[in-house]
OpenMM code with the backbone's topology and positions (N, CA, C; nanometers):
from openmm import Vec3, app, unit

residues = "UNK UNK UNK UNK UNK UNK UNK UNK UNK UNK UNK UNK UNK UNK UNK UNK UNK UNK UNK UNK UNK UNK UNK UNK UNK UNK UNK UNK UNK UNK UNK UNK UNK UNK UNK UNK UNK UNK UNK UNK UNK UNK UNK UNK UNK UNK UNK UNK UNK UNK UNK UNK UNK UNK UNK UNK UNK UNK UNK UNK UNK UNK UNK UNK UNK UNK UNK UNK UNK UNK UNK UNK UNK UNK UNK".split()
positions = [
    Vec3(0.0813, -0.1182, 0.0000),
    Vec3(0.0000, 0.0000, 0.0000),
    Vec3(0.0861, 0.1252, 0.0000),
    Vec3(-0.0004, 0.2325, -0.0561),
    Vec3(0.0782, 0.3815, -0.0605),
    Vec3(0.0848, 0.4275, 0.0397),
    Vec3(0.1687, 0.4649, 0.1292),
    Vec3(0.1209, 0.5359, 0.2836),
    Vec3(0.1210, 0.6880, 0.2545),
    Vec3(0.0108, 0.7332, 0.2913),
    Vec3(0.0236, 0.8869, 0.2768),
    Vec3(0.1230, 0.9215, 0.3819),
    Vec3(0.1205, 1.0613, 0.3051),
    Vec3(0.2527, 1.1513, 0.3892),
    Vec3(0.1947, 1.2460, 0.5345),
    Vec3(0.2768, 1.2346, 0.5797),
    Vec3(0.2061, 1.3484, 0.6620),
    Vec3(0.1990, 1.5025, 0.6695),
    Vec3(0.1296, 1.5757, 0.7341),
    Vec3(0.1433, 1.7015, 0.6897),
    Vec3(0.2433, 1.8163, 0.6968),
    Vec3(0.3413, 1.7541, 0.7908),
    Vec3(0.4962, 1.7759, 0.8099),
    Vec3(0.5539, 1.8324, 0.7256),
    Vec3(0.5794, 1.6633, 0.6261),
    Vec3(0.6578, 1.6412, 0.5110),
    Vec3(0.5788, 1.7023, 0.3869),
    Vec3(0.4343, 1.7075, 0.4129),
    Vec3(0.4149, 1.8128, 0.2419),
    Vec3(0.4549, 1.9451, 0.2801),
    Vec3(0.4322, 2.0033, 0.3750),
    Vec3(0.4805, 2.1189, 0.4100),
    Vec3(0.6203, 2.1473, 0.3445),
    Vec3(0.6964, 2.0575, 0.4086),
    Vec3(0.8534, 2.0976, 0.3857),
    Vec3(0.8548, 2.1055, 0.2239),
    Vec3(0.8249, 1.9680, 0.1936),
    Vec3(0.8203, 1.9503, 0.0274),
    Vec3(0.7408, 2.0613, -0.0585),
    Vec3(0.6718, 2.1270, -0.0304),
    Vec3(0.5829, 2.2826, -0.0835),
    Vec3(0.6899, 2.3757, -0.0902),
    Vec3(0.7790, 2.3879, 0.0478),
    Vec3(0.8291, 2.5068, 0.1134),
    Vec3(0.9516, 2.4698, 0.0225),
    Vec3(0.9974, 2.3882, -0.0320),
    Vec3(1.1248, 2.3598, -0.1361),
    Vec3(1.0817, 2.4374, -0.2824),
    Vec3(0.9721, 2.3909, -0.3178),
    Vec3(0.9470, 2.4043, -0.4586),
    Vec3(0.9178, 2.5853, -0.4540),
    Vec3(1.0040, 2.6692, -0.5615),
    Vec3(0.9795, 2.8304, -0.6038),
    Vec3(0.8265, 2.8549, -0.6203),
    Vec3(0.7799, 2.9344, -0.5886),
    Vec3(0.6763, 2.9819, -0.6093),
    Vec3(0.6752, 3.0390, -0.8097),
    Vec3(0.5830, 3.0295, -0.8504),
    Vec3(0.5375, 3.0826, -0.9587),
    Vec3(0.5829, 3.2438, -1.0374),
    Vec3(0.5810, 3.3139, -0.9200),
    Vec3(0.5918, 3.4283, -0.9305),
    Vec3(0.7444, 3.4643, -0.8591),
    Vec3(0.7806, 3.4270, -0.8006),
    Vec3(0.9401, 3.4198, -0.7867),
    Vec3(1.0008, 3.3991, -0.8453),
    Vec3(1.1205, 3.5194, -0.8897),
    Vec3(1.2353, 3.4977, -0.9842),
    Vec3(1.3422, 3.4006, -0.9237),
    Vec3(1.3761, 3.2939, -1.0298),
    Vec3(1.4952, 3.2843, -0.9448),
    Vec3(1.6353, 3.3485, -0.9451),
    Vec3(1.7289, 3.3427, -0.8136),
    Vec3(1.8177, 3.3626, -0.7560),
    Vec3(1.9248, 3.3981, -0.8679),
    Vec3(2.0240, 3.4987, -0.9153),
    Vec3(2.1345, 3.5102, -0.9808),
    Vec3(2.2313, 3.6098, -0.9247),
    Vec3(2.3006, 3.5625, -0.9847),
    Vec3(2.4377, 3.6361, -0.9733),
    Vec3(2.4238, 3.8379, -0.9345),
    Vec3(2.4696, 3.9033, -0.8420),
    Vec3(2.4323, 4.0553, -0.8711),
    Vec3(2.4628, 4.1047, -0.9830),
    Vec3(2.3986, 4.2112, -1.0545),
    Vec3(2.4109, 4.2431, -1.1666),
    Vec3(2.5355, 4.3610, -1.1880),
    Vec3(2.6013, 4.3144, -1.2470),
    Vec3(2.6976, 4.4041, -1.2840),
    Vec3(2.6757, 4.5278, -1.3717),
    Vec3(2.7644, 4.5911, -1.3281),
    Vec3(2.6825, 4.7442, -1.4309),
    Vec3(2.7969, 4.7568, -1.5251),
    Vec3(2.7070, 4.8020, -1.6515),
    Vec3(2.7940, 4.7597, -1.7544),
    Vec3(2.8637, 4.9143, -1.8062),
    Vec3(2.9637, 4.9241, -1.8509),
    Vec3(3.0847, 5.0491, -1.9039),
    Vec3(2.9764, 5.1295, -1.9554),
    Vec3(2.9898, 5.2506, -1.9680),
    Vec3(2.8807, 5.3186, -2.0236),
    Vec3(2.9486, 5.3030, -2.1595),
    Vec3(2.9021, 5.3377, -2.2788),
    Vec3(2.9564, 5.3176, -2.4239),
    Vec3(2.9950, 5.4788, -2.4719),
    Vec3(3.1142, 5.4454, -2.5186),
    Vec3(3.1882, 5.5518, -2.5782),
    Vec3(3.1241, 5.6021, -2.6607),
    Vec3(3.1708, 5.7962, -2.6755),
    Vec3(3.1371, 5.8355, -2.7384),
    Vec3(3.1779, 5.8533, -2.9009),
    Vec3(3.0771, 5.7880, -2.9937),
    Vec3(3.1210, 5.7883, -3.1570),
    Vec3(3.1994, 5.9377, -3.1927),
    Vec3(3.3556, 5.8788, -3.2591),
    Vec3(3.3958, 6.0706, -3.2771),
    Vec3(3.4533, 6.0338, -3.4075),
    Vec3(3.4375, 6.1460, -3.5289),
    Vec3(3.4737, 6.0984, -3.6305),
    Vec3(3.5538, 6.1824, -3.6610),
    Vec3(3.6290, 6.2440, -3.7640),
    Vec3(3.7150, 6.3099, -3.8435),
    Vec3(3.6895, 6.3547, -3.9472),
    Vec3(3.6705, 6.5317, -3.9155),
    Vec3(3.6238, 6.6466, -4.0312),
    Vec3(3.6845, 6.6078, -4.1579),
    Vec3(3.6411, 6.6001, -4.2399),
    Vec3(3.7150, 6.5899, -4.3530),
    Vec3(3.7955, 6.7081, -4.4119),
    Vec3(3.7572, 6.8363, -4.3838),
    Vec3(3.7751, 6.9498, -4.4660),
    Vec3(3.8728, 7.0215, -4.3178),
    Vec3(3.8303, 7.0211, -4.1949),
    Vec3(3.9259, 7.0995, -4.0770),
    Vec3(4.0151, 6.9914, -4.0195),
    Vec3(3.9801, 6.8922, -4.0156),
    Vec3(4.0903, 6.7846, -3.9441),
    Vec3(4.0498, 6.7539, -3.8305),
    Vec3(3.9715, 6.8121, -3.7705),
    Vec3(3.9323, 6.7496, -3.6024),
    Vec3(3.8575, 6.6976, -3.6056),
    Vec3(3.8594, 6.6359, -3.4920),
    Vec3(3.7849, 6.5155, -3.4216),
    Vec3(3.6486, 6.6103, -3.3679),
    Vec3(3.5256, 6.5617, -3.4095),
    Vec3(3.3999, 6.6031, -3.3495),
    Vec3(3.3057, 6.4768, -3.3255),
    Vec3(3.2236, 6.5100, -3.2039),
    Vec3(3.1528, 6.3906, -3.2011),
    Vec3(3.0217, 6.3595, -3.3397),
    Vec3(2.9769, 6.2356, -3.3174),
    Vec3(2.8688, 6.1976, -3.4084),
    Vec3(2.7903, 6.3406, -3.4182),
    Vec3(2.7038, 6.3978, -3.3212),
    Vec3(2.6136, 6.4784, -3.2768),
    Vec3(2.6496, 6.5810, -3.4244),
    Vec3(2.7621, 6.6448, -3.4006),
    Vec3(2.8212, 6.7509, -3.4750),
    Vec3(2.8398, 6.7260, -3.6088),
    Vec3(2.8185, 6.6166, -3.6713),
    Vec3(2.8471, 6.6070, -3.7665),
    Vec3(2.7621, 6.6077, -3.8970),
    Vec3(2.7786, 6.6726, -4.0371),
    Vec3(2.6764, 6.6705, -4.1380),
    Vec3(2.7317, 6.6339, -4.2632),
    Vec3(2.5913, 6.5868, -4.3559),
    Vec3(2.6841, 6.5800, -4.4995),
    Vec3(2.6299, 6.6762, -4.5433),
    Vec3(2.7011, 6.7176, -4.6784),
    Vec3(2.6948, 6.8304, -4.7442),
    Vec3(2.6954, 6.7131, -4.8825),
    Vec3(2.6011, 6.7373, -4.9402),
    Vec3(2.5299, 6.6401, -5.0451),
    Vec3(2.5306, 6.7554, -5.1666),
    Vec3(2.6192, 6.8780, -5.1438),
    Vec3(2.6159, 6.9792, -5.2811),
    Vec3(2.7226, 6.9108, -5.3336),
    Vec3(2.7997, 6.8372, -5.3344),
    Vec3(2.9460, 6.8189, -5.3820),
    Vec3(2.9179, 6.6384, -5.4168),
    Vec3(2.9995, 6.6175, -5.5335),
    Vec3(3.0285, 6.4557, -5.5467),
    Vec3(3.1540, 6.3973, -5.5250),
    Vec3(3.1885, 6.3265, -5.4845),
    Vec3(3.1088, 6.2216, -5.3721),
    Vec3(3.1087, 6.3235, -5.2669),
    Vec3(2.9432, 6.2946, -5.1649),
    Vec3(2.8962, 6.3589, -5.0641),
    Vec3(3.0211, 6.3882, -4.9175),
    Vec3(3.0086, 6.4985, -4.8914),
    Vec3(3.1186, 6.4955, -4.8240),
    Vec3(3.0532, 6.5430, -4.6399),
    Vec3(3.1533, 6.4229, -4.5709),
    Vec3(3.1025, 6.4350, -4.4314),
    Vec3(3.1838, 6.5461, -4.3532),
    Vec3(3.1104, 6.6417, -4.3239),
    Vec3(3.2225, 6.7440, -4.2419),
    Vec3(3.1192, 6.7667, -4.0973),
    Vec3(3.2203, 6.8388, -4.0496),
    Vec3(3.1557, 6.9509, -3.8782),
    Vec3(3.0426, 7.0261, -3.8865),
    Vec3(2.9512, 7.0158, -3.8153),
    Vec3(2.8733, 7.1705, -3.8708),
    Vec3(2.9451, 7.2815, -3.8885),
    Vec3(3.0182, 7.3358, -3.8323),
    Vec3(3.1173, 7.4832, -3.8537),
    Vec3(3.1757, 7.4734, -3.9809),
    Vec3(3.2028, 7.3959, -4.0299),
    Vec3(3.2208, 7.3232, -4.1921),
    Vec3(3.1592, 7.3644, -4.2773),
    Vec3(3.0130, 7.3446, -4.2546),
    Vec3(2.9417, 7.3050, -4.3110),
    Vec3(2.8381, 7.4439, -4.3268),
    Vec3(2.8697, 7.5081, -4.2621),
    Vec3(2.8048, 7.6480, -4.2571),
    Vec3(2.8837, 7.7237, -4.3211),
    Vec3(3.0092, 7.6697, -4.3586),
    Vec3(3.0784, 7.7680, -4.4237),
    Vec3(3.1079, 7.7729, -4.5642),
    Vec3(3.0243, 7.6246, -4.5715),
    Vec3(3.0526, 7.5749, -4.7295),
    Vec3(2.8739, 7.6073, -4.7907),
    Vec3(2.7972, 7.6324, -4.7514),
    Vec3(2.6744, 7.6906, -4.8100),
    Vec3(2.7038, 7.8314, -4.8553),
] * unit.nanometer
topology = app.Topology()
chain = topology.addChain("A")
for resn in residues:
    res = topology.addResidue(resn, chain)
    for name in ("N", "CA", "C"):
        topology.addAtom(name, app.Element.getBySymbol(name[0]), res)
């Protein structure tokens, strides 16, 4: 015969198994490098400006990527 369990042992055996809605357990989360900032190279002044600053000037062939300060000066 099966002997039932007692109410002890389902207890414990409940109190093992994660709940549904409980994440489980990991590692702390590490915080990750913040990501560099994209910097490219004026074509026409030579410096380094970030992405932000930068435009094409689509009057010229092939399109040319410069600075805004560049680029205001070439309109």
């Amino acid at each position: 015969m099966i002997a039932k369990s007692t109410g002890a042992a389902a207890k414990s055996k409940a109190a093992e198994k994660p709940k549904a809605t409980e994440k489980p357990k990991t590692a702390e989360k590490v915080k990750k490098p913040a990501t560099p900032e994209v910097i490219f190279l004026c074509r026409r002044c030579e410096k380094r400006k970030p992405l932000a600053e930068m435009r094409l000037v689509t009057r010229f062939v092939p399109v040319l990527i410069v600075c805004q300060d560049c680029a205001k000066e070439l309109r």
